[in-house]
C-alpha positions as CSV (number, residue, x, y, z in Angstrom):
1,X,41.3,20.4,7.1
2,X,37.8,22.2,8.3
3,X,37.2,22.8,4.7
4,X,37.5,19.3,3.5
5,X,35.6,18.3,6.3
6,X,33.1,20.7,5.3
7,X,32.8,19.5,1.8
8,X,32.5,15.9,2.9
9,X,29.5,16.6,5.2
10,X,27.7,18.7,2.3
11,X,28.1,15.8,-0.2
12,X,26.7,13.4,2.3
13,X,23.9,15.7,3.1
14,X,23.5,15.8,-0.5
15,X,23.7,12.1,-1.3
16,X,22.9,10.7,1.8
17,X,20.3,12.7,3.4
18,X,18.7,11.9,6.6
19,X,15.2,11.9,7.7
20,X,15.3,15.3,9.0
21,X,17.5,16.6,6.2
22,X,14.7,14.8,4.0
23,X,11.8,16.9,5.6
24,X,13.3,20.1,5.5
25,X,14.2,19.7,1.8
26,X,10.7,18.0,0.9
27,X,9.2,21.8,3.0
28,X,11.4,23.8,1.2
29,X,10.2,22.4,-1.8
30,X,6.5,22.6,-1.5
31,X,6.7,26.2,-0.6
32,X,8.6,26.8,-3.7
33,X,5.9,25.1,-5.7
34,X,3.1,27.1,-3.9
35,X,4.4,29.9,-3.9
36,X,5.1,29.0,-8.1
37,X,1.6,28.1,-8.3
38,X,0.4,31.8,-7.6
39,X,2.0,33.0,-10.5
40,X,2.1,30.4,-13.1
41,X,-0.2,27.3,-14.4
42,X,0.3,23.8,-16.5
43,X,1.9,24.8,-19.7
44,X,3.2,28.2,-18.9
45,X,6.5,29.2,-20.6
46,X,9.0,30.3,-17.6
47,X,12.5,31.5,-18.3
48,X,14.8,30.2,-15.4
49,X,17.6,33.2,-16.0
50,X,21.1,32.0,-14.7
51,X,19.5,28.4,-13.4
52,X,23.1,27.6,-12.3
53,X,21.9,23.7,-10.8
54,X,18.3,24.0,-11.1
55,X,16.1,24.2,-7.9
56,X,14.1,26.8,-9.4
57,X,13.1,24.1,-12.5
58,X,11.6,21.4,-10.1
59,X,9.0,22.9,-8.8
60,X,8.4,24.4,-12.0
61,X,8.3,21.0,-13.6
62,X,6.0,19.6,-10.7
63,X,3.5,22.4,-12.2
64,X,4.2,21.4,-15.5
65,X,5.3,24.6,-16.7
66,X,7.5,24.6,-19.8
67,X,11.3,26.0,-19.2
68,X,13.8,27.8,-20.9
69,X,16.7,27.3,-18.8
70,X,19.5,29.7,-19.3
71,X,22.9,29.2,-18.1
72,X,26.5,30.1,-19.2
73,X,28.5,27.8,-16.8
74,X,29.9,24.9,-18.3
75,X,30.1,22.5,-15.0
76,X,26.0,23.9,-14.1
77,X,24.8,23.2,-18.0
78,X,26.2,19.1,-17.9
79,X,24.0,19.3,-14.6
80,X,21.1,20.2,-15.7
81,X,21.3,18.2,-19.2
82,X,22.4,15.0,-17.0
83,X,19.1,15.6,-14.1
84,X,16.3,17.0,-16.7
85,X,17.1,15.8,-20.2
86,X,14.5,16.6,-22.9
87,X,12.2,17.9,-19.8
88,X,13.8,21.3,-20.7
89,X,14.8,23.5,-23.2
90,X,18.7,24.7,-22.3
91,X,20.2,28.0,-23.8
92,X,23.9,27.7,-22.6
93,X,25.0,31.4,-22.5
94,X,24.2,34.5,-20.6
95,X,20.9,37.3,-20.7
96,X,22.0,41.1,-21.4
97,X,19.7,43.9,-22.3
98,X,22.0,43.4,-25.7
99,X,23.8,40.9,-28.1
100,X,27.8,41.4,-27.1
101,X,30.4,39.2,-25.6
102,X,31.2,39.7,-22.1
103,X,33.7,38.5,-19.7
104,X,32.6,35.6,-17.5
105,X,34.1,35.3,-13.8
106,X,33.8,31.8,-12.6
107,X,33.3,31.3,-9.1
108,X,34.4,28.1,-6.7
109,X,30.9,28.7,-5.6
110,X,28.8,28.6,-8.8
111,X,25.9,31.3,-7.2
112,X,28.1,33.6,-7.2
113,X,30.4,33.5,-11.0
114,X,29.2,36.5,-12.7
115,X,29.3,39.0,-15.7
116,X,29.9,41.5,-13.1
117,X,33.3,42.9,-12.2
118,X,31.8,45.5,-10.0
119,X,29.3,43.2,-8.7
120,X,32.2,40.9,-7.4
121,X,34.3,43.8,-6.7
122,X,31.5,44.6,-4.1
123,X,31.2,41.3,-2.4
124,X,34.6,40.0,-2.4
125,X,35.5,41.3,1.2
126,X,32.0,39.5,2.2
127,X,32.6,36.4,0.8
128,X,36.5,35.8,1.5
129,X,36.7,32.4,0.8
130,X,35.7,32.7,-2.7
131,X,37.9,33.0,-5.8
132,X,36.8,34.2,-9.3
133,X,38.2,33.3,-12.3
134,X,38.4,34.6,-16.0
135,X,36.5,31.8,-18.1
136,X,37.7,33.4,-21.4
137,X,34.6,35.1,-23.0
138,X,31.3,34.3,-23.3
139,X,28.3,35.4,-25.3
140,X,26.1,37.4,-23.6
């Protein structure tokens, strides 16, 4: 029951956001951008590696960077096609230092699915409530 309550009050927060959540949100995002605008300028080319549901693209987008967005979840890519369209370029796998097919574990968190067994093997007792799934196998 605390879970569900949980996930009701973070979809309101997410849909219906109050003032304050507004402000803190509208913060968070202008010190994204700033701290963006150090490092890259109008037209750039940024890779957004892993951009599960994008809030690394906005504030590259506010700059007017140009993004390659890549991202091997499924549930994160219809996202990201659905709230940027044509504003980004989307490669819908995952980055390795080489061409092969890995294993993808999908997480009821998307942050944390990964191509790493031993990664999740090393967080699992952190996060307990998460579960990881086999997603079949994914170009990586």
């Amino acid at each position: 029951m605390n879970n569900l309550i949980q996930k009701i009050k973070s979809v309101k927060r997410k849909y219906l956001p109050s003032r304050k959540e507004k402000k803190e949100l509208a913060k968070i995002f202008e010190k994204r951008v700033n701290m963006y605008k150090q490092f890259v300028s109008p037209n750039d080319l940024c890779f957004d590696v892993g951009s599960n549901m994008g809030n690394r693209v906005e504030p590259l987008l506010h700059i007017n960077a140009k993004i390659i967005a890549i991202e091997p979840q499924k549930k994160c890519q219809t996202y990201l096609r659905k709230k940027f369209k044509n504003k980004i370029t989307l490669v819908s796998k995952g980055l390795g230092e080489k061409e092969d097919e890995k294993i993808f574990y999908i997480s009821n968190a998307s942050t944390l699915s990964s191509f790493s067994s031993e990664w999740i093997r090393l967080w699992k007792n952190v996060f307990v409530s998460i579960l990881w799934t086999i997603n079949g196998r994914l170009n990586k």
